[in-house]
C-alpha positions in Angstrom: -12.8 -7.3 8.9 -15.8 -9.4 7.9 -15.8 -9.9 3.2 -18.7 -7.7 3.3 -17.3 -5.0 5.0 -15.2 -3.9 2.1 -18.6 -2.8 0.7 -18.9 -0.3 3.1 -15.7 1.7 1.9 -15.5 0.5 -2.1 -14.7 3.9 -3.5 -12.2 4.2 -1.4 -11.2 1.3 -1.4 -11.0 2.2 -5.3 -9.2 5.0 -4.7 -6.5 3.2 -3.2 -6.1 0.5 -5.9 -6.1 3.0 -8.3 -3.6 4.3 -6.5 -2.0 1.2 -7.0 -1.8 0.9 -10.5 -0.5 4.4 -11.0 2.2 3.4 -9.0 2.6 0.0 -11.2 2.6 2.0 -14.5 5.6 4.2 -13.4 4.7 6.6 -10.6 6.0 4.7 -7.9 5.1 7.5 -5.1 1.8 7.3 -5.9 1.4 4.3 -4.7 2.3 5.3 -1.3 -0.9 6.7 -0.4 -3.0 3.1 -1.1 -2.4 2.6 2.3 -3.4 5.6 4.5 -6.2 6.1 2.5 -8.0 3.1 3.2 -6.3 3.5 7.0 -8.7 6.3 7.5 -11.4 3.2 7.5 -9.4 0.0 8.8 -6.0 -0.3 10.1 -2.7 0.2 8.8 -1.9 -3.6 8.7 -5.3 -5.1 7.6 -5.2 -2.3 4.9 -1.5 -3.8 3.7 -2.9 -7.1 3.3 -6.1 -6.1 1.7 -4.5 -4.5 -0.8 -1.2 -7.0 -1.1 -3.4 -9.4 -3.7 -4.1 -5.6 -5.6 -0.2 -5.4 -5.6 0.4 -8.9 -6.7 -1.9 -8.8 -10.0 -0.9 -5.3 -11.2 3.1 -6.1 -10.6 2.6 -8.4 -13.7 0.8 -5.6 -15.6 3.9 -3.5 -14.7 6.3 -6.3 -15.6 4.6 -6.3 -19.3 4.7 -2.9 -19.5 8.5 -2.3 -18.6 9.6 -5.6 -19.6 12.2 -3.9 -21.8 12.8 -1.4 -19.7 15.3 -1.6 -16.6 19.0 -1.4 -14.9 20.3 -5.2 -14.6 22.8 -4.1 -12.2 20.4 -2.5 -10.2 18.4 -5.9 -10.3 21.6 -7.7 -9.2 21.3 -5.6 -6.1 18.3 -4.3 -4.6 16.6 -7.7 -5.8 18.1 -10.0 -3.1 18.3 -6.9 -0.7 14.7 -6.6 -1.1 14.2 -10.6 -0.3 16.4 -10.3 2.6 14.4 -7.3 3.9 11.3 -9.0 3.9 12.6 -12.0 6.3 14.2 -9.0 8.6 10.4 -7.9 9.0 8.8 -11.6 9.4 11.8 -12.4 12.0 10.9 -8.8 13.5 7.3 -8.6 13.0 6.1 -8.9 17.1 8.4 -6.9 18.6 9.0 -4.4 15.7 7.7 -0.9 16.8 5.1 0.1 13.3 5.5 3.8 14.3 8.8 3.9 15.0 10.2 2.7 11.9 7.4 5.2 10.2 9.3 8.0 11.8 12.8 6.6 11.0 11.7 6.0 7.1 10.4 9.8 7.3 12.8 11.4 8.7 15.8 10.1 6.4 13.3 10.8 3.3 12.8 14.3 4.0 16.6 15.0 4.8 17.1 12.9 1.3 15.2 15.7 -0.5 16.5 18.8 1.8 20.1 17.7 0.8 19.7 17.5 -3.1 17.5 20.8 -2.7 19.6 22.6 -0.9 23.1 21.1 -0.5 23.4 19.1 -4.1 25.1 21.1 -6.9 22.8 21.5 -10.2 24.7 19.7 -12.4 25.9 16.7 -10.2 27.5 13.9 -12.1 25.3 10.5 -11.7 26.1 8.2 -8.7 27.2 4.4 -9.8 25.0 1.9 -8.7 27.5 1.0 -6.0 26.9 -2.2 -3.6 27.1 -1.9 0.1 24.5 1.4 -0.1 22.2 -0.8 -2.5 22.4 -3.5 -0.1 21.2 -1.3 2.9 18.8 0.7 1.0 17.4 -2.5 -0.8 17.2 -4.0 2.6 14.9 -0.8 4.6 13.2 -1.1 1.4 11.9 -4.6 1.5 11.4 -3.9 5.2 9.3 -1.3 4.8 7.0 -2.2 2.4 6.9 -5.6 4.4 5.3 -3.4 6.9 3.2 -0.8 5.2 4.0 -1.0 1.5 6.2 2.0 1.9 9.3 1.0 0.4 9.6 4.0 -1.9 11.6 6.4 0.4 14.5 4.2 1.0 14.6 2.7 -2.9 14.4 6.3 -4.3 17.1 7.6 -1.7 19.6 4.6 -3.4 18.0 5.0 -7.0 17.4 9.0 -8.2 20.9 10.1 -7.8 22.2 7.6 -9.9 19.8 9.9 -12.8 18.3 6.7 -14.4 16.3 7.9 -17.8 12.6 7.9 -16.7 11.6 4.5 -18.4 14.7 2.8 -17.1 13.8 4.4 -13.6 10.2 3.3 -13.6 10.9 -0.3 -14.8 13.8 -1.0 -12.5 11.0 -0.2 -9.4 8.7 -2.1 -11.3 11.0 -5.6 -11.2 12.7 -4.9 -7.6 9.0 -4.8 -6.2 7.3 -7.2 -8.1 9.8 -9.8 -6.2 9.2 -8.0 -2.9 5.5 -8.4 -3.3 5.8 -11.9 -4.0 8.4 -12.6 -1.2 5.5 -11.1 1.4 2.7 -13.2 0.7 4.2 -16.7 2.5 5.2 -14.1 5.9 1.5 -12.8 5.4 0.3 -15.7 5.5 2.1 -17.3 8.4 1.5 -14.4 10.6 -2.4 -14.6 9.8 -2.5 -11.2 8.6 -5.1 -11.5 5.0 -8.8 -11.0 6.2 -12.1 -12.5 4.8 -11.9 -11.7 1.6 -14.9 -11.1 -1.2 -13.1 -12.4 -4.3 -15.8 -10.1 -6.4 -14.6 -7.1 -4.7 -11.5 -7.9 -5.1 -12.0 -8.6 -8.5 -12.9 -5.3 -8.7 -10.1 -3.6 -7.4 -7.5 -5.4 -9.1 -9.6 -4.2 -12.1 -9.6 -0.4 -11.3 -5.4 -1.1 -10.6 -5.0 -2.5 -13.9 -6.6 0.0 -15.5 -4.8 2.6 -13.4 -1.6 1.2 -14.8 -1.8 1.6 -17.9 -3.1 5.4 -17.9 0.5 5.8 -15.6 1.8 4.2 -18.6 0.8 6.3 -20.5 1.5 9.5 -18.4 4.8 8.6 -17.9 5.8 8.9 -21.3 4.6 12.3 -22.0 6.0 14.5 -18.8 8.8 15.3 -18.8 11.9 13.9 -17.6 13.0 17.2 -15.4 9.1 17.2 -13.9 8.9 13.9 -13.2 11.7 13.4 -11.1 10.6 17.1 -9.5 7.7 15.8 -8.7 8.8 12.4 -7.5 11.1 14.5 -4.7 7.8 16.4 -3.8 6.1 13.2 -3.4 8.7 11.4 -1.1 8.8 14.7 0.5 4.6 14.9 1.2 4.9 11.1 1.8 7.7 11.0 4.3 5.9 14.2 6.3 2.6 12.2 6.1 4.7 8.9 7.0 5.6 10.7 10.4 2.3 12.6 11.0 0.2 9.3 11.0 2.7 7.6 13.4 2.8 10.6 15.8 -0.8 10.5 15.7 
């Protein structure tokens, strides 16, 4: 991809930073769909590290926003996880199958939400924050987004049935993914993945995603609790179905 060519998609290009910084200001599915959107244009993995820079600036808008906001222990865990997740995917990177771990992260997403649908008694006590799940989770997540930016499924499978109140929920995604982002950009960089660049489009976007942070900010703090986790389930639901339509396509 040539740094003009990003002219030729911008809105949606806009779409998907926006995107972005909903996710940032504590909508974390949202920001799932960056990525296929602008995949209808370029591909999956140019599209990642198009929009990784996007990622980078609005994680520090996030970070302000939630700075007082999050679940230490949680930290303690999923951060390092995370880390160690996105060396699995450097190590892995040429011989890992894209659409095969696509399908894997879908699959266990959607039986994630059929079980608490269907299978979880209503009034379920919180789960702990226990270790050896948060390790694996925090691991497929940094894996995941290492690949596509799609390490929602396997954080929120570890993360909503511990029943986190909703600011402490979105902050805690906010910290674990600002060090995943970060932890990506040296593998991007040795594997050649960032294309030519216009720094004034990319200004640009990482505008639209600040400014899409802070109306998810805002949003956040006035649905309520019981729809906002409702609608996160729908959303890794939608998501994990659309993780395993576009690799079977």
């Amino acid at each position: 991809m040539n740094a003009a060519d990003i002219w030729s998609f911008l809105p949606l290009a806009m779409a998907g930073a926006l995107c972005v910084g909903l996710a940032k200001g504590g909508l974390p599915a949202v920001g799932m769909l960056a990525v296929p959107l602008l995949a209808f244009r370029i591909d999956p993995l140019t599209a990642a590290a198009l929009l990784l820079p996007i990622y980078l600036i609005s994680d520090w808008v996030g970070v302000w926003l939630y700075r007082h906001h999050f679940d230490p222990r949680n930290l303690k865990i999923l951060i390092p996880a995370g880390l160690c997740g996105v060396l699995v995917g450097y190590l892995l990177a040429p011989h890992l199958s894209t659409d095969g771990m696509s399908i894997a992260v879908g699959v266990i997403g959607i039986f994630h939400c059929l079980r608490h649908w269907f299978l979880t008694p209503k009034n379920a006590a919180p789960r702990p924050a226990r270790v050896v799940p948060g390790l694996f989770w925090g691991t497929m997540s940094g894996l995941t987004s290492f690949i596509s930016h799609a390490g929602a499924p396997p954080y929120q499978i570890y993360v909503l049935p511990q029943q986190l109140p909703k600011l402490v929920f979105a902050g805690t995604t906010q910290f674990v993914f600002t060090a995943v982002n970060i932890a990506k950009l040296p593998p991007y960089l040795a594997l050649g993945q960032f294309p030519e660049m216009d720094l004034k489009a990319i200004a640009l976007l990482a505008l639209t995603a600040i400014f899409g942070a802070w109306g998810g900010s805002r949003l956040i703090r006035i649905i309520p609790d019981g729809i906002f986790f409702s609608a996160i389930r729908l959303a890794l639901f939608a998501l994990s179905i659309s993780l395993i339509w576009r690799a079977v396509t």
